[in-house]
C-alpha beads as a LAMMPS data file, in Angstrom:
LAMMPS data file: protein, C-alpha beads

206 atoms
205 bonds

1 atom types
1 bond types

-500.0 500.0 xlo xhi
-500.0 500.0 ylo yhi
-500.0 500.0 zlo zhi

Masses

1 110.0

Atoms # bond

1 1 1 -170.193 -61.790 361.386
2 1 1 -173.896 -62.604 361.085
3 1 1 -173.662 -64.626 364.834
4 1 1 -172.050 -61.436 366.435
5 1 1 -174.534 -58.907 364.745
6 1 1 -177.464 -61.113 365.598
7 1 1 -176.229 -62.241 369.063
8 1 1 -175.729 -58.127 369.906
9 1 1 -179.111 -57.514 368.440
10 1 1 -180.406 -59.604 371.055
11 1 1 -178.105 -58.519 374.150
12 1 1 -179.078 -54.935 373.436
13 1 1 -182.385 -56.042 373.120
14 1 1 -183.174 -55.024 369.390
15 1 1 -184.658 -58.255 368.742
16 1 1 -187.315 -58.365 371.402
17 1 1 -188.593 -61.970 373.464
18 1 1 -191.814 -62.965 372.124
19 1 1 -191.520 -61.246 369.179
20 1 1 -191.537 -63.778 365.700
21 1 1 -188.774 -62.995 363.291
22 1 1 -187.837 -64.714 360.151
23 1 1 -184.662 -65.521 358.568
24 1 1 -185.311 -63.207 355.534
25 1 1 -186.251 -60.271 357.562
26 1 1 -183.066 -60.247 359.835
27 1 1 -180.775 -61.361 356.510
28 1 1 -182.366 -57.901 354.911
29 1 1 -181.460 -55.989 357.832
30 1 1 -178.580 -57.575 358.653
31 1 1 -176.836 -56.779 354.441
32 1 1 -176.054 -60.393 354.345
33 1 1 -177.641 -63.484 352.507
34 1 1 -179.922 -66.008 353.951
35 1 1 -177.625 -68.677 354.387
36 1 1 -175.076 -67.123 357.029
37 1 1 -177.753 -66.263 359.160
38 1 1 -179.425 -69.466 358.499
39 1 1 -176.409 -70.790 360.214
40 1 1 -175.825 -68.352 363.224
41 1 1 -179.517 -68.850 363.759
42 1 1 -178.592 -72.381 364.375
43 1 1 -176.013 -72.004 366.601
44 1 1 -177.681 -69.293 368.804
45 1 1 -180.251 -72.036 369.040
46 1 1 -177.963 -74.574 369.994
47 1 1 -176.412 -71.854 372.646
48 1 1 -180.270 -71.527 374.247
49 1 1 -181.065 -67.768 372.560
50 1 1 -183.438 -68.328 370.486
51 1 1 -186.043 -71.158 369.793
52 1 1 -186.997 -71.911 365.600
53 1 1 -190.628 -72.099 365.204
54 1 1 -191.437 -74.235 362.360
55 1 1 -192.483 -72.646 359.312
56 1 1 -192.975 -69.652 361.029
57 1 1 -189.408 -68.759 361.604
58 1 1 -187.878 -67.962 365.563
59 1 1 -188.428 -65.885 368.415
60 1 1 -185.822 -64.810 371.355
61 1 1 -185.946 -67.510 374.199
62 1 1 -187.511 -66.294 377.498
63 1 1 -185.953 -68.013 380.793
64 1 1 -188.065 -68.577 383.601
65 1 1 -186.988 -68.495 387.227
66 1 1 -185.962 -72.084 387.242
67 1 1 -183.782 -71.480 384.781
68 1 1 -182.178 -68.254 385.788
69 1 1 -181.495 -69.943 389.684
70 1 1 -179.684 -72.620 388.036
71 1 1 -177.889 -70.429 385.547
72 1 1 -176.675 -68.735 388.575
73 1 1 -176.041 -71.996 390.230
74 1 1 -173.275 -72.473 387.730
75 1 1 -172.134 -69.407 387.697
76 1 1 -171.422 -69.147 391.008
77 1 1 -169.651 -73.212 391.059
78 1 1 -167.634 -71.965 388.331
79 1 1 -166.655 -68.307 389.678
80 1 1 -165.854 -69.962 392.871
81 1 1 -163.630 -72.318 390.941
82 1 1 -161.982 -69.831 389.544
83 1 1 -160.638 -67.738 392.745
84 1 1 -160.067 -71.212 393.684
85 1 1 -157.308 -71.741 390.945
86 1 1 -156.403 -68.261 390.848
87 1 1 -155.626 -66.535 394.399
88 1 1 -151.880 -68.429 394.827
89 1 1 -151.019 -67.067 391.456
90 1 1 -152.058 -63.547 392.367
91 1 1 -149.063 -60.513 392.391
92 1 1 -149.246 -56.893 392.119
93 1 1 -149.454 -56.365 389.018
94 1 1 -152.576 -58.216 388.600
95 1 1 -153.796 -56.504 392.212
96 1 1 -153.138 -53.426 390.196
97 1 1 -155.434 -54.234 386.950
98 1 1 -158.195 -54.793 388.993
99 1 1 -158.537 -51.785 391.196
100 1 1 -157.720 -49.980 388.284
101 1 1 -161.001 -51.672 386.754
102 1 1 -162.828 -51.158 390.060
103 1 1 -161.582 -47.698 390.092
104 1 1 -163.903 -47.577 386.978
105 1 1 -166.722 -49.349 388.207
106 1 1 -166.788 -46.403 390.771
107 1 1 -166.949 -43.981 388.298
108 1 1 -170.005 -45.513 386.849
109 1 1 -172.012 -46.130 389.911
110 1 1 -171.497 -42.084 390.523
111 1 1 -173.242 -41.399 387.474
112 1 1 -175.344 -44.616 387.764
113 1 1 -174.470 -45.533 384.372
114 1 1 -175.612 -49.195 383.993
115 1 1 -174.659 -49.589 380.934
116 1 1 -170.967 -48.662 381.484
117 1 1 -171.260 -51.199 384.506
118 1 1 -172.125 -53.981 383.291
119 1 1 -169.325 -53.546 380.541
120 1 1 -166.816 -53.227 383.164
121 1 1 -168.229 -55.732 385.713
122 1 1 -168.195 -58.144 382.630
123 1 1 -164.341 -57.229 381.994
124 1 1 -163.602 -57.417 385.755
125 1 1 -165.210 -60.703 385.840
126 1 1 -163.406 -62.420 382.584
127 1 1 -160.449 -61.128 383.904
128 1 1 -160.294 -63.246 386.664
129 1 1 -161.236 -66.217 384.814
130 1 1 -158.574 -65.109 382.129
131 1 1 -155.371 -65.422 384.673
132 1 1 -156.716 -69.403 385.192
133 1 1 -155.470 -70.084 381.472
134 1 1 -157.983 -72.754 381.322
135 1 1 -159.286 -72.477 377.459
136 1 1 -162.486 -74.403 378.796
137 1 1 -163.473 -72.081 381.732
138 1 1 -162.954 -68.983 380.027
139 1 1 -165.338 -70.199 377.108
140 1 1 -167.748 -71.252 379.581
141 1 1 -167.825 -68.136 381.586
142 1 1 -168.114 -66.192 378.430
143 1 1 -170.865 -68.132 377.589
144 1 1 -172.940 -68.100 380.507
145 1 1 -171.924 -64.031 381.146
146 1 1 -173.554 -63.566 378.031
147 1 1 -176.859 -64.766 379.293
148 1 1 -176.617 -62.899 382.275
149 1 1 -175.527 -59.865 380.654
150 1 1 -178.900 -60.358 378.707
151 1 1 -180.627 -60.901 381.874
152 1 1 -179.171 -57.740 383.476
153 1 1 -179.675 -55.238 380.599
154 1 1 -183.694 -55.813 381.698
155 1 1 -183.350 -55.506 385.360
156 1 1 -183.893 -52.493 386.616
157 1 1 -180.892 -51.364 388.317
158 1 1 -180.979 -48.983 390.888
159 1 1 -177.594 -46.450 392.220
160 1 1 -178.312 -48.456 395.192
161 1 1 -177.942 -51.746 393.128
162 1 1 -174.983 -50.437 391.994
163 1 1 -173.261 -49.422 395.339
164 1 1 -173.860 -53.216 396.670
165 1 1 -172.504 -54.431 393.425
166 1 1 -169.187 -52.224 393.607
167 1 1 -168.772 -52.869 397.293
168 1 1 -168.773 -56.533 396.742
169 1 1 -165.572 -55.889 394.079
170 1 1 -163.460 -54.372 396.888
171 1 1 -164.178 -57.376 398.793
172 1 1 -163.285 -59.732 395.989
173 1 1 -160.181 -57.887 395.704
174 1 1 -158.903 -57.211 399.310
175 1 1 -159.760 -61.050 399.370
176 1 1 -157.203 -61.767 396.895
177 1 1 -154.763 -59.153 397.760
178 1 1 -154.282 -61.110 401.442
179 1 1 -154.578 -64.236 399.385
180 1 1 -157.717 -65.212 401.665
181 1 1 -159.167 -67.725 399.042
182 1 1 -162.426 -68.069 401.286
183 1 1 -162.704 -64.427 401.925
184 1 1 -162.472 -63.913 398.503
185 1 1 -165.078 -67.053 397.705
186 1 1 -167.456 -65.476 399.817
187 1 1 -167.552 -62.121 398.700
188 1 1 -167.786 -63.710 394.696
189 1 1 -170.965 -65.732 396.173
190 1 1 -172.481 -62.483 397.951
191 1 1 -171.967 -60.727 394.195
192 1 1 -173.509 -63.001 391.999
193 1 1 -176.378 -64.120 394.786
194 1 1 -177.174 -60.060 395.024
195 1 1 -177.245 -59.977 390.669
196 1 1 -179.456 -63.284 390.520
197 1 1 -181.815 -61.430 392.953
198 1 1 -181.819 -58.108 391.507
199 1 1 -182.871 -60.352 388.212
200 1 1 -185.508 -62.541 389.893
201 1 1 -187.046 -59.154 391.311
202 1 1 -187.105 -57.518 387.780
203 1 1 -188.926 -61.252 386.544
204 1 1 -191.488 -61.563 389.570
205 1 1 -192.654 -57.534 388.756
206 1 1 -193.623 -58.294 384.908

Bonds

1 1 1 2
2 1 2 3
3 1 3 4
4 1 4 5
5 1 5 6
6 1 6 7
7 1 7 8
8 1 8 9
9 1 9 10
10 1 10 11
11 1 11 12
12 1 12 13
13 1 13 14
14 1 14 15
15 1 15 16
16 1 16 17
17 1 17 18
18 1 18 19
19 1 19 20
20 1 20 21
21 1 21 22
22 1 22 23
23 1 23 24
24 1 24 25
25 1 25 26
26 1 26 27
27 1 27 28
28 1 28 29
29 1 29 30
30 1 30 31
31 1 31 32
32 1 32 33
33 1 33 34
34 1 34 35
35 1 35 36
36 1 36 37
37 1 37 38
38 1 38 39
39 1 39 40
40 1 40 41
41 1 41 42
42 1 42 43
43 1 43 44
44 1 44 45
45 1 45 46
46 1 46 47
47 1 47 48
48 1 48 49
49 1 49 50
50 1 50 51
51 1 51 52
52 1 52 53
53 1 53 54
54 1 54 55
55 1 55 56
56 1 56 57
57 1 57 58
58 1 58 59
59 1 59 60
60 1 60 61
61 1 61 62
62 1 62 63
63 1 63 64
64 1 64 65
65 1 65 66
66 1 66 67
67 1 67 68
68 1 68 69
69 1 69 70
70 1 70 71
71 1 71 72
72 1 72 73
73 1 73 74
74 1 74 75
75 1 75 76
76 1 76 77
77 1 77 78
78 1 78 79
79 1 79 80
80 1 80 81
81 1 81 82
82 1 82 83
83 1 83 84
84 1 84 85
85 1 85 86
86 1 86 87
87 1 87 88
88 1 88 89
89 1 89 90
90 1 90 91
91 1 91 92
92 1 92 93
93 1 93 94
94 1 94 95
95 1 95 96
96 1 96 97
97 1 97 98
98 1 98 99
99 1 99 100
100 1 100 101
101 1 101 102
102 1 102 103
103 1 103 104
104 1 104 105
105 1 105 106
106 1 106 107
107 1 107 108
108 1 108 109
109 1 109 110
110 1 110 111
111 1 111 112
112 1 112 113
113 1 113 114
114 1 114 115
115 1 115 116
116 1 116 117
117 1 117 118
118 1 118 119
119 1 119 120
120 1 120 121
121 1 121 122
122 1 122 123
123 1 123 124
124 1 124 125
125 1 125 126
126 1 126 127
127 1 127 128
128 1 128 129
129 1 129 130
130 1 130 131
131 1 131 132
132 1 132 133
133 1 133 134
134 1 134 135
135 1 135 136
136 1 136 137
137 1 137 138
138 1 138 139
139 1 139 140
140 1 140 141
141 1 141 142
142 1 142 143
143 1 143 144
144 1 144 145
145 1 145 146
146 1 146 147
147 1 147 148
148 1 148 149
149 1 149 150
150 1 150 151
151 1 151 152
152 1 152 153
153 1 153 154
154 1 154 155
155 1 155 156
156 1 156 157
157 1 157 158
158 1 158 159
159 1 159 160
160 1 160 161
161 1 161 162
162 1 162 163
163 1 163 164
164 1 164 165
165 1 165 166
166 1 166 167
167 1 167 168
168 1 168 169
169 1 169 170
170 1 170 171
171 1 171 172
172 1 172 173
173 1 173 174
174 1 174 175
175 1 175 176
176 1 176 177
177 1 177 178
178 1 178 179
179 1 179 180
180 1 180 181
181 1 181 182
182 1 182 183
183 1 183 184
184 1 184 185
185 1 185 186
186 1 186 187
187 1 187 188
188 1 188 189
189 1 189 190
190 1 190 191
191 1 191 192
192 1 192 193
193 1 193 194
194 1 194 195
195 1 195 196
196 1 196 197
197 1 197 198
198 1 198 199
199 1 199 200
200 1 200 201
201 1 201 202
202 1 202 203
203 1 203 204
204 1 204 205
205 1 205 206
């Protein structure tokens, strides 16, 4: 309990980068004792989140561009894998899920509701990796999505952002609905490439 809270306190950015917290502050605010969150704090170090500062307590890790291209790197190595494993295995009724996700994804770019996009881009996304039944690259996606939900929540998405970003989905899946694997690679590549830059924008205008 006290790694989700604190791990959604800093997606939502409620605990803010460069900011010094303590463990009995967030414990207080948190309703739990010291020593759970003296463990999750540990582990969302280990994970790259935050960074303990000794005696002073921790503050929220900030990535620099070198470290968002190669988080990206790996995403994209490990999405690619994934429609890889994934496009022979493809039938309708998992053709089906996804348009009915995209089909959402549409109805947030309308509105432009970022928020509700990223939720759905994330569940589109995991998806995918989901139907390769691989415990270890679903746990690593998850991981890594987490970051670059983190990442995205700060960039400052625009409708036409969002338009690019849906368009590339209907090219992932008319990719895998002909069971094009390099179609499909391509268009997962052009995604994640147009996120990393949309995030590497938001970074070089600070």
């Amino acid at each position: 309990m006290a790694f989700q809270s604190i791990k959604e306190a800093i997606l939502s950015q409620r605990l803010h980068s460069g900011k010094i917290y303590t463990e009995l502050n967030l414990a207080k605010e948190l309703g739990i004792s010291k020593t759970p969150v003296r463990e999750a704090l540990l582990d969302l170090a280990s994970k790259g989140f935050i960074e303990y500062l000794p005696r002073r307590g921790f503050k929220i890790n900030l990535l620099n561009e070198k470290e968002i291209r190669d988080l990206y790197e790996f995403r994209t190595a490990l999405e690619k894998e994934v429609i890889r494993h994934i496009t022979p295995l493809i039938n309708h009724n998992h053709i089906k899920k996804l348009e009915d996700l995209h089909n959402e994804v549409k109805a947030a770019t309308q509105i432009c509701d970022t928020t509700a996009f990223m939720k759905i881009d994330r569940e589109f996304h995991m998806y995918l990796t989901g139907l390769t039944e691989n415990k270890y690259i679903i746990e690593a996606l998850a991981h890594i999505r987490d970051f670059c939900d983190w990442l995205g929540s700060k960039a400052l998405i625009t409708m036409s952002d969002l338009i690019e970003f849906k368009d590339q989905h209907a090219k992932i899946i008319d990719g895998l609905k002909h069971g094009d694997v390099q179609r499909a690679k391509m268009a997962m590549e052009e995604h994640i490439s147009k996120t990393q830059q949309t995030v590497l924008d938001h970074l070089k205008m600070k």
